[in-house]
C-alpha atoms as an extended CHARMM CRD file, in Angstrom:
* protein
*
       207  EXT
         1         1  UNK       CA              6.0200000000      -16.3790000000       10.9090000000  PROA      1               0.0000000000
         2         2  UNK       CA              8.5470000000      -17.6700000000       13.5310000000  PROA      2               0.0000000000
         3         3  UNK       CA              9.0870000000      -17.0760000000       17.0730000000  PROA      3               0.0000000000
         4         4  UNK       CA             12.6810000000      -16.3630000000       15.5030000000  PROA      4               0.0000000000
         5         5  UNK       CA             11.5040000000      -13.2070000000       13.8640000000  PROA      5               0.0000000000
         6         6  UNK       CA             11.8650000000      -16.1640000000       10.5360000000  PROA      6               0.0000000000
         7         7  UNK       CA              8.7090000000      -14.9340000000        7.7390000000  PROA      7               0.0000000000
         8         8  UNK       CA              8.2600000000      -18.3770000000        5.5270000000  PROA      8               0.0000000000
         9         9  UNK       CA              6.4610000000      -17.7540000000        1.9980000000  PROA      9               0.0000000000
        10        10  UNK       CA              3.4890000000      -18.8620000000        1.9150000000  PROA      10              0.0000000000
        11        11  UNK       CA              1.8220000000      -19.0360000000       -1.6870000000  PROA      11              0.0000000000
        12        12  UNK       CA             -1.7990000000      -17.0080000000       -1.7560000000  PROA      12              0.0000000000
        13        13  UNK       CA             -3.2420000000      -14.7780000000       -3.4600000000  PROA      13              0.0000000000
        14        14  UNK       CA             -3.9970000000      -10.9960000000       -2.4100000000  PROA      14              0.0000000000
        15        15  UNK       CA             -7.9250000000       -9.8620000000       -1.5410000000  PROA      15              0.0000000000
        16        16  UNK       CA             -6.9340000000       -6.0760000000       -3.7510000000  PROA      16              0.0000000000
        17        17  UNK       CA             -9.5940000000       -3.1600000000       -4.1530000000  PROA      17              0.0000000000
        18        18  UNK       CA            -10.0750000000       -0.6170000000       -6.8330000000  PROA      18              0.0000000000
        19        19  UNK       CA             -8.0370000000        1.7200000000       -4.2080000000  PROA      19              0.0000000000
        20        20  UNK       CA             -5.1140000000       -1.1380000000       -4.8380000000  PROA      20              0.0000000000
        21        21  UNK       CA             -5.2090000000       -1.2360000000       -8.8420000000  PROA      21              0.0000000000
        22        22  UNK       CA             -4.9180000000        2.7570000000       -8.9560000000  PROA      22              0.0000000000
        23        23  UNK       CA             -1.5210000000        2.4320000000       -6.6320000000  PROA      23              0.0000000000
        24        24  UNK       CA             -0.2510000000       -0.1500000000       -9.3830000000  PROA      24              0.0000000000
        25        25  UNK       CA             -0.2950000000        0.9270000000      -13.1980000000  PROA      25              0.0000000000
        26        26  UNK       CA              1.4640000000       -2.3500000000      -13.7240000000  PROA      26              0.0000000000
        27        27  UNK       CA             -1.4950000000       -4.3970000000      -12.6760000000  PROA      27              0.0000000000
        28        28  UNK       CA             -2.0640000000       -6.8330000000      -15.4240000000  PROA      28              0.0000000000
        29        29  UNK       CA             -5.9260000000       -6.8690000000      -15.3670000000  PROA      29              0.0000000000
        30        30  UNK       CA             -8.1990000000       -7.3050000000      -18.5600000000  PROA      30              0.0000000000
        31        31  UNK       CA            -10.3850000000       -4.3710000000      -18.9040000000  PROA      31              0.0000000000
        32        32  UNK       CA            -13.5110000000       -6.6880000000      -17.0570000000  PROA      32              0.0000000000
        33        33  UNK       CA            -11.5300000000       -7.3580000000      -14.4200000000  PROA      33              0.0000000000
        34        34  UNK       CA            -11.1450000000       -3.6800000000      -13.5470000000  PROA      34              0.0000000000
        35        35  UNK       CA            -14.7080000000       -3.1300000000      -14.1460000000  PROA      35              0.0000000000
        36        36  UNK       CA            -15.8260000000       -5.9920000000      -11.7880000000  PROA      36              0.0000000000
        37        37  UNK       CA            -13.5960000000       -4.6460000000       -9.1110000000  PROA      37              0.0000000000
        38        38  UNK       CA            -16.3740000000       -1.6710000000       -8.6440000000  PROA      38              0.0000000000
        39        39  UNK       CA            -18.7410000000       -4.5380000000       -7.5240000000  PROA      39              0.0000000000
        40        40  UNK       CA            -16.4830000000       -6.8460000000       -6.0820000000  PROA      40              0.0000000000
        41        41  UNK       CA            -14.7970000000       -3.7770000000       -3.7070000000  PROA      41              0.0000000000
        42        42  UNK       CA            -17.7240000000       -2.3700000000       -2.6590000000  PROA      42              0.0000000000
        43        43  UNK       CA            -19.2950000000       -6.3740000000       -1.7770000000  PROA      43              0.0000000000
        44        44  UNK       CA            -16.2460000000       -7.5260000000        0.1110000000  PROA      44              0.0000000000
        45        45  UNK       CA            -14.8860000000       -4.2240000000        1.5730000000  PROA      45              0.0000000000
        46        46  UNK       CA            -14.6910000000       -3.6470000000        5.1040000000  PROA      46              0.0000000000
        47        47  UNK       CA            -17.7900000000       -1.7290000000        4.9100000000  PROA      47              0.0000000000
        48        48  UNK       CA            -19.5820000000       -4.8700000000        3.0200000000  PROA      48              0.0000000000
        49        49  UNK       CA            -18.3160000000       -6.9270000000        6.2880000000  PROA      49              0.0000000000
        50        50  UNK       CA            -19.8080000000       -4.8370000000        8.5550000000  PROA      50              0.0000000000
        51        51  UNK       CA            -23.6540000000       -5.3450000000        7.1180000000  PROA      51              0.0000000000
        52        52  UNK       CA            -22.7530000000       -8.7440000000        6.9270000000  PROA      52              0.0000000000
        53        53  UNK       CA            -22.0720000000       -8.9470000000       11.0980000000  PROA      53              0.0000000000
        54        54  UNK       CA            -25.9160000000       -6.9720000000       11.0460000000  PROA      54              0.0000000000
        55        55  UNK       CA            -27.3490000000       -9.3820000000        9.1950000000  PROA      55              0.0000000000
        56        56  UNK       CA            -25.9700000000      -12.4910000000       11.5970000000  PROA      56              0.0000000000
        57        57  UNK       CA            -27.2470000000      -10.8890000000       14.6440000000  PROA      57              0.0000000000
        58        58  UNK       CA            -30.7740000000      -11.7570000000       12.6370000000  PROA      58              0.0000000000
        59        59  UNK       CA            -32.8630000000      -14.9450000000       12.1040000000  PROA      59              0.0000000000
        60        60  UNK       CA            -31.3920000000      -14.8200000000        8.3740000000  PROA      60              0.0000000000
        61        61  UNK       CA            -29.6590000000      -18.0830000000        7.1450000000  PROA      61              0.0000000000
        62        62  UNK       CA            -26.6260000000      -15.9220000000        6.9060000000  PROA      62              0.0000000000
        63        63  UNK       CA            -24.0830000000      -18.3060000000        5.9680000000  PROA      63              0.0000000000
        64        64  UNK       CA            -26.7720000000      -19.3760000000        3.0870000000  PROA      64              0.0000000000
        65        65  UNK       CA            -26.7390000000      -16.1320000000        1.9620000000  PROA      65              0.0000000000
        66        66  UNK       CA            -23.1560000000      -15.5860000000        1.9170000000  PROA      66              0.0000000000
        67        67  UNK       CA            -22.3000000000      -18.9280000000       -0.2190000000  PROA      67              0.0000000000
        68        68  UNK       CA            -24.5540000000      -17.5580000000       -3.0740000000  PROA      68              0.0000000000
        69        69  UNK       CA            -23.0280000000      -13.9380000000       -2.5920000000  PROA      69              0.0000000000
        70        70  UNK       CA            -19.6750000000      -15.3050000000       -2.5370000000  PROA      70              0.0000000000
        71        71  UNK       CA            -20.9350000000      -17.5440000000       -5.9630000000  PROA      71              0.0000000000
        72        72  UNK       CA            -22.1740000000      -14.4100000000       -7.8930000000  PROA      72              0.0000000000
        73        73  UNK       CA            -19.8890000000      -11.7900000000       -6.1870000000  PROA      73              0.0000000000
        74        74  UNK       CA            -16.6420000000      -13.6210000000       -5.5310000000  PROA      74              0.0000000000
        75        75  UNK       CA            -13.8470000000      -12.4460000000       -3.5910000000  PROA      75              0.0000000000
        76        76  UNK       CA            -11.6150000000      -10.2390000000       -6.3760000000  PROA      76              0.0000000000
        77        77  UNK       CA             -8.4860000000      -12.1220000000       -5.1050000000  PROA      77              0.0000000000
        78        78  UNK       CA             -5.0630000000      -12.0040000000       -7.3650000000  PROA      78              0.0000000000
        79        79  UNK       CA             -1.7220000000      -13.1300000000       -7.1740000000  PROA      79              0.0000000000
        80        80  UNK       CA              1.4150000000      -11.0140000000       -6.9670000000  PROA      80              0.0000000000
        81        81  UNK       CA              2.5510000000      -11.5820000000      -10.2360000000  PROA      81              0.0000000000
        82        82  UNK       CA             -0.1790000000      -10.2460000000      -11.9820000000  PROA      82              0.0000000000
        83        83  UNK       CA              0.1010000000       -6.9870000000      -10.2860000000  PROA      83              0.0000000000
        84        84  UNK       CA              3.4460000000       -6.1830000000       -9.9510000000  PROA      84              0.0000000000
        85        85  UNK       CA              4.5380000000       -8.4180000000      -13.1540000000  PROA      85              0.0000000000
        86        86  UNK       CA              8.2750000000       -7.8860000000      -12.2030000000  PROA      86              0.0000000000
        87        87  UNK       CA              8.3830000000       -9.1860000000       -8.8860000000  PROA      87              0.0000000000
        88        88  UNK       CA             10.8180000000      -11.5330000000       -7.2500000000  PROA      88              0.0000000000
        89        89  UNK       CA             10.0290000000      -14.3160000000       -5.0570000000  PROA      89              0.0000000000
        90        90  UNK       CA             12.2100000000      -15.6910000000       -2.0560000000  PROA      90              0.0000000000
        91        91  UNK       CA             11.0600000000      -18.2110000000        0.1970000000  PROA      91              0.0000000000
        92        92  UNK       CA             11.9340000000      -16.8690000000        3.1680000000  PROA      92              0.0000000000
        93        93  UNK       CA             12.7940000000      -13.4040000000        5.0360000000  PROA      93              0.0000000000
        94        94  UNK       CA             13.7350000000      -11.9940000000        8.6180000000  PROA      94              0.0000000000
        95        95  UNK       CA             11.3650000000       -9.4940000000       10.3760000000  PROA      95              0.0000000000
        96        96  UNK       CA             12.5900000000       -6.3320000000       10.9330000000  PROA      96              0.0000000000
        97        97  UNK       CA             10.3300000000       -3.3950000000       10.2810000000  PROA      97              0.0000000000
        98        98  UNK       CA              6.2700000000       -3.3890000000       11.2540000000  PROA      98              0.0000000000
        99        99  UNK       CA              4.6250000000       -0.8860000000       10.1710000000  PROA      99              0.0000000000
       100       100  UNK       CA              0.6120000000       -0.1570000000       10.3850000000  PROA      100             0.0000000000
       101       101  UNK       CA             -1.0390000000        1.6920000000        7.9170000000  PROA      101             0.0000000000
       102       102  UNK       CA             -4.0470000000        3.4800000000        8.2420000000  PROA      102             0.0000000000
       103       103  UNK       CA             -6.2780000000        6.0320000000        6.1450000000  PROA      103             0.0000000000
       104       104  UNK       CA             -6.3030000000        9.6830000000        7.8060000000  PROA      104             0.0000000000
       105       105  UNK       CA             -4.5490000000       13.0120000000        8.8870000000  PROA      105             0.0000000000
       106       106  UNK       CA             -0.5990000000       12.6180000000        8.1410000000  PROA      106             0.0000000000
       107       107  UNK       CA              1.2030000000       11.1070000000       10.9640000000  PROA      107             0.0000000000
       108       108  UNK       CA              4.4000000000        8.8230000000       12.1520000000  PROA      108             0.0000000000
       109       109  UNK       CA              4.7000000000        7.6160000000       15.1710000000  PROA      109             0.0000000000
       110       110  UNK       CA              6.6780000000        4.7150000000       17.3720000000  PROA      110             0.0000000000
       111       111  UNK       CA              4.3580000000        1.8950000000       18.1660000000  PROA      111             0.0000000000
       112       112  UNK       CA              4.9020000000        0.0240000000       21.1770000000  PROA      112             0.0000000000
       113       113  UNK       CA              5.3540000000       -3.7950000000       20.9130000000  PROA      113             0.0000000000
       114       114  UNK       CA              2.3520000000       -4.5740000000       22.8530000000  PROA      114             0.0000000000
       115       115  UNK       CA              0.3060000000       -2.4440000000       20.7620000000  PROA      115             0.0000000000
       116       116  UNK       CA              1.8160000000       -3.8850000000       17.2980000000  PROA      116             0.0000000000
       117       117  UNK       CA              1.0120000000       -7.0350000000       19.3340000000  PROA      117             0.0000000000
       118       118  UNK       CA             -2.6940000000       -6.2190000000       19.6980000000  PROA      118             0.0000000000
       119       119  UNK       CA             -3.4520000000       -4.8360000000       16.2750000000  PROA      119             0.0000000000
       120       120  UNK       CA             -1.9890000000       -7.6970000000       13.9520000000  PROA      120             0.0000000000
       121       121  UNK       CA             -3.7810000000      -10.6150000000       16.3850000000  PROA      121             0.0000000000
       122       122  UNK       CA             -7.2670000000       -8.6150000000       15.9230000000  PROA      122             0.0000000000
       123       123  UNK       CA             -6.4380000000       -7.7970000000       12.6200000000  PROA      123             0.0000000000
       124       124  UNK       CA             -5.7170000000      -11.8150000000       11.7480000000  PROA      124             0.0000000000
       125       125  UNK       CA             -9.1370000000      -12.3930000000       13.4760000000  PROA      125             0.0000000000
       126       126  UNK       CA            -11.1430000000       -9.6480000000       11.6670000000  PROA      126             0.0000000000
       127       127  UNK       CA            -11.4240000000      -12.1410000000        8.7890000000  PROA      127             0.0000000000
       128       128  UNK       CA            -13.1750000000      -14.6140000000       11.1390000000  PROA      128             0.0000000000
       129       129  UNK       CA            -16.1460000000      -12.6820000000       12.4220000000  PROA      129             0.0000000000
       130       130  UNK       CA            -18.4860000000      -13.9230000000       10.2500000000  PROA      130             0.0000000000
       131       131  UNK       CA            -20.8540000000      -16.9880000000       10.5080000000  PROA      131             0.0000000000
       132       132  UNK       CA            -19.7800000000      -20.1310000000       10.1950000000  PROA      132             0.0000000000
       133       133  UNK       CA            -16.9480000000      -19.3080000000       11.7430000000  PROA      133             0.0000000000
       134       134  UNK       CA            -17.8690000000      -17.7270000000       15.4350000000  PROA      134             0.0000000000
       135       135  UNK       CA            -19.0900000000      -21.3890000000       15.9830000000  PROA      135             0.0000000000
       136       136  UNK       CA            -16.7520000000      -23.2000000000       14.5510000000  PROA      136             0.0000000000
       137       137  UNK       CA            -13.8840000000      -21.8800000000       16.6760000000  PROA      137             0.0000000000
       138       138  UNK       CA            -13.2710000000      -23.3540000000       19.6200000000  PROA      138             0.0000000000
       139       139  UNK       CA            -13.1190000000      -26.0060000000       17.2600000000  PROA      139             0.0000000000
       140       140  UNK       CA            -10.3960000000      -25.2610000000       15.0800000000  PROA      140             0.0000000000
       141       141  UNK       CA             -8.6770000000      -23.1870000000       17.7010000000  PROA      141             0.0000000000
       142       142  UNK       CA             -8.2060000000      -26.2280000000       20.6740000000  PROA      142             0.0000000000
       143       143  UNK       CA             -7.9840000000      -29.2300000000       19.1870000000  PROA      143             0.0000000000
       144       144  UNK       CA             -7.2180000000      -32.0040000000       21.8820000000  PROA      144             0.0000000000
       145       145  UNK       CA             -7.1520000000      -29.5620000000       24.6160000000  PROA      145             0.0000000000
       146       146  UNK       CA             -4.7150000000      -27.1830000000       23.5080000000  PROA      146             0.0000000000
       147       147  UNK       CA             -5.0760000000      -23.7950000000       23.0140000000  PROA      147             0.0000000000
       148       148  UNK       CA             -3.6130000000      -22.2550000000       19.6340000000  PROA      148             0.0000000000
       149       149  UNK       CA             -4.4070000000      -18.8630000000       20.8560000000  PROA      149             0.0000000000
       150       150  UNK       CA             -2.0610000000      -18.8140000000       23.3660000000  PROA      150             0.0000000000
       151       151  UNK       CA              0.8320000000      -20.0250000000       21.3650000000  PROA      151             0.0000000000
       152       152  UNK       CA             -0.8140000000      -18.0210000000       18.4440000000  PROA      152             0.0000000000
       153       153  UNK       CA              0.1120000000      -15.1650000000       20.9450000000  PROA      153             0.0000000000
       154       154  UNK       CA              4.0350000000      -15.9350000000       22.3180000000  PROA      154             0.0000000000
       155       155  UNK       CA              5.1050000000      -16.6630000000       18.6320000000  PROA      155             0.0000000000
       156       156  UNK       CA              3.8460000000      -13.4420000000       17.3520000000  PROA      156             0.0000000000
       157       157  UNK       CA              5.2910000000      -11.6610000000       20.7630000000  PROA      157             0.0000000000
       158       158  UNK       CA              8.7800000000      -13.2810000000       20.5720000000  PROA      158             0.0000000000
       159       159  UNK       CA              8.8360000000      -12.5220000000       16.8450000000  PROA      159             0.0000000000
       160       160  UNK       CA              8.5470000000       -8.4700000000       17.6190000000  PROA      160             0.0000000000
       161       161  UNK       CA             11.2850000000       -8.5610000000       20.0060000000  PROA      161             0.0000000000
       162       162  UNK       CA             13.9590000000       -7.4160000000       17.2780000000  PROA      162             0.0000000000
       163       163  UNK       CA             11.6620000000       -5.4100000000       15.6690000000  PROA      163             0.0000000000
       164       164  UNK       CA             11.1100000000       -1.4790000000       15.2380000000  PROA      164             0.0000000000
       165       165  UNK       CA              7.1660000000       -1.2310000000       14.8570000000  PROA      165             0.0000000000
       166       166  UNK       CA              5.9010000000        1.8720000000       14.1570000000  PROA      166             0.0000000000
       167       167  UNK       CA              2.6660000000        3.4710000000       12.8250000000  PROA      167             0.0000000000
       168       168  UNK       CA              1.9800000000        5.2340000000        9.8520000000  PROA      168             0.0000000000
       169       169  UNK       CA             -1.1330000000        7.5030000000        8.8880000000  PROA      169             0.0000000000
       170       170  UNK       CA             -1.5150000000        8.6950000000        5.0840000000  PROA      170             0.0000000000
       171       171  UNK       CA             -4.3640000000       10.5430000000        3.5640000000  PROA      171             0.0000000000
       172       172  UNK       CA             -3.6370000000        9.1180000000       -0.1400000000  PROA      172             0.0000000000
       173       173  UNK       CA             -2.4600000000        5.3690000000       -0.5500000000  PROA      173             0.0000000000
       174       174  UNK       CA              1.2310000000        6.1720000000       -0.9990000000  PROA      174             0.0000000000
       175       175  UNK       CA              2.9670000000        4.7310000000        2.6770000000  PROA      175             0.0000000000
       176       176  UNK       CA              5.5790000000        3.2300000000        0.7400000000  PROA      176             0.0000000000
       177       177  UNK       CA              6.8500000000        6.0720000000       -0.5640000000  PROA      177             0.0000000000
       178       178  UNK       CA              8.1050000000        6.7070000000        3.2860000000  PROA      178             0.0000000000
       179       179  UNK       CA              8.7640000000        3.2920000000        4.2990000000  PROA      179             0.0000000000
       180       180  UNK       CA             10.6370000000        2.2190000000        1.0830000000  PROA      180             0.0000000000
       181       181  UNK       CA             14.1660000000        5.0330000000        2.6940000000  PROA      181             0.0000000000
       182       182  UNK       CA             13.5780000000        3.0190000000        5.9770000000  PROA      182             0.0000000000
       183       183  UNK       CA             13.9260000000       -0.5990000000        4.2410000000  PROA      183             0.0000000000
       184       184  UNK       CA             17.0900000000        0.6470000000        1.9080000000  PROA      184             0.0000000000
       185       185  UNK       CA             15.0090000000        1.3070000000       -0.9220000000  PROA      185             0.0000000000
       186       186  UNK       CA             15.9940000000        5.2220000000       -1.0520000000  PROA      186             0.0000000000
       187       187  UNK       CA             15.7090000000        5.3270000000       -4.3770000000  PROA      187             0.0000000000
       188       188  UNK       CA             12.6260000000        3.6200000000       -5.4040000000  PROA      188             0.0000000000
       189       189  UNK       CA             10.3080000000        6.0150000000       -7.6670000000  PROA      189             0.0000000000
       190       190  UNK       CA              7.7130000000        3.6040000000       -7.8590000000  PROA      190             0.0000000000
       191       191  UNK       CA              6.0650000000        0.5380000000       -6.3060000000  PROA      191             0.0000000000
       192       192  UNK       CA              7.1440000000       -1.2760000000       -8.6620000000  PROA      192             0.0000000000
       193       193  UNK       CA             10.8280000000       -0.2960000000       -8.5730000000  PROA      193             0.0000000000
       194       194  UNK       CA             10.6460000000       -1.0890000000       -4.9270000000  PROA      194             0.0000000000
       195       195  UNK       CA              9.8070000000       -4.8190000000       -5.4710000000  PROA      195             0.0000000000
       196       196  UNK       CA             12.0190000000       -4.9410000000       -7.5660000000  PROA      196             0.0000000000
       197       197  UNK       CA             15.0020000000       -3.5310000000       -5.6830000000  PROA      197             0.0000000000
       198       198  UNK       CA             14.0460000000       -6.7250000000       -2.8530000000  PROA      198             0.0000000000
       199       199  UNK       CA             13.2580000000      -10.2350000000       -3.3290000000  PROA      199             0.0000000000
       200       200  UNK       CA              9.2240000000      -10.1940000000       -1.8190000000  PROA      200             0.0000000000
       201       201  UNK       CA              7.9920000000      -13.6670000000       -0.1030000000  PROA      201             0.0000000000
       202       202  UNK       CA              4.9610000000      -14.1740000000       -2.3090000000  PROA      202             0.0000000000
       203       203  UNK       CA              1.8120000000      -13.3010000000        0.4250000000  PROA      203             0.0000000000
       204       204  UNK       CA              3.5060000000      -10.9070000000        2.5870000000  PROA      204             0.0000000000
       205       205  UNK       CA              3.5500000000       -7.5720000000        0.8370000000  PROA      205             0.0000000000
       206       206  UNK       CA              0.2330000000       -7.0420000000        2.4930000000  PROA      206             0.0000000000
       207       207  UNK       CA             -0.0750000000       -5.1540000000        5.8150000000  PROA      207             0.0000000000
């Protein structure tokens, strides 16, 4: 993402959960596949990550343990196309709407830019709490002196300027069905209709 508000494709695949597949009858996944994903959720859920932080504040050879987890248990990661196998890809889009999702009691509210701010920077870092990545860091964050953070920060900022961010609470796993009127896609009676109504940059239809 720009400090222009300017969101550039960027190819990856999706980390998806058995919560995920259920929202997408599309989802083109062989029968194992689907039965993995009871494993693989429960392994690298946010839950999973949490025991994982426990076990680092021990004398365990964490990051040992995690390579052979990650070897036997790996990550169940997929690309768009396989499940929404309709899809359109564009390599580029402007910024316009954020919205947060979360899990709970019904609710829509504004969000104000500092918080949007707040919760996608410690939501990017979330995935960078566990060891070997506390100490590699400082590292990887200020090479030759500078600090990435920082700039991390003012492109992010900048970007939200022209935004309308705004937070959105749902019991069951269907927040598109009230973003989709607020993007144009009225109409949509399905996920998959709404992807296909707008051209999606392959590794943003995420949070």
């Amino acid at each position: 993402m720009r400090s222009d508000g300017l969101v550039l494709a960027y190819p990856k695949p999706l980390t998806i959960s058995l919560h995920t597949v259920a929202a997408l009858p599309t989802a083109q996944l062989t029968r194992r596949q689907r039965w993995a994903l009871f494993v693989q959720s429960r392994v690298h859920s946010r839950s999973g990550r949490r025991f994982a932080l426990l076990l680092a504040s021990t004398r365990l050879p964490v990051a040992t343990i995690n390579l052979y987890v990650q070897w036997l248990i790996p990550p169940p990661k997929y690309h768009i196309e396989q499940l929404i196998p309709q899809v359109r890809h564009c390599t580029r889009a402007r910024l316009a709407h954020v919205v947060v999702i979360e899990r709970g009691d019904e609710a829509a509210q504004p969000l104000a830019k500092h918080e949007a701010l707040q919760i996608l920077l410690e939501n990017g870092d979330d995935a960078y709490g566990f060891p070997p990545y506390p100490a590699l860091r400082d590292y990887l964050t200020r090479p030759l002196g500078q600090e990435l953070r920082v700039a991390e920060r003012a492109i992010v900022a900048t970007a939200l300027a022209d935004t309308t961010c705004q937070r959105l609470r749902r019991p069951a796993l269907d927040w598109w069905r009230l973003i989709a009127p607020q993007v144009g896609l009225g109409g949509a009676s399905s996920v998959r209709d709404a992807f296909l109504q707008v051209p999606v940059p392959e590794g943003v239809a995420g949070r």
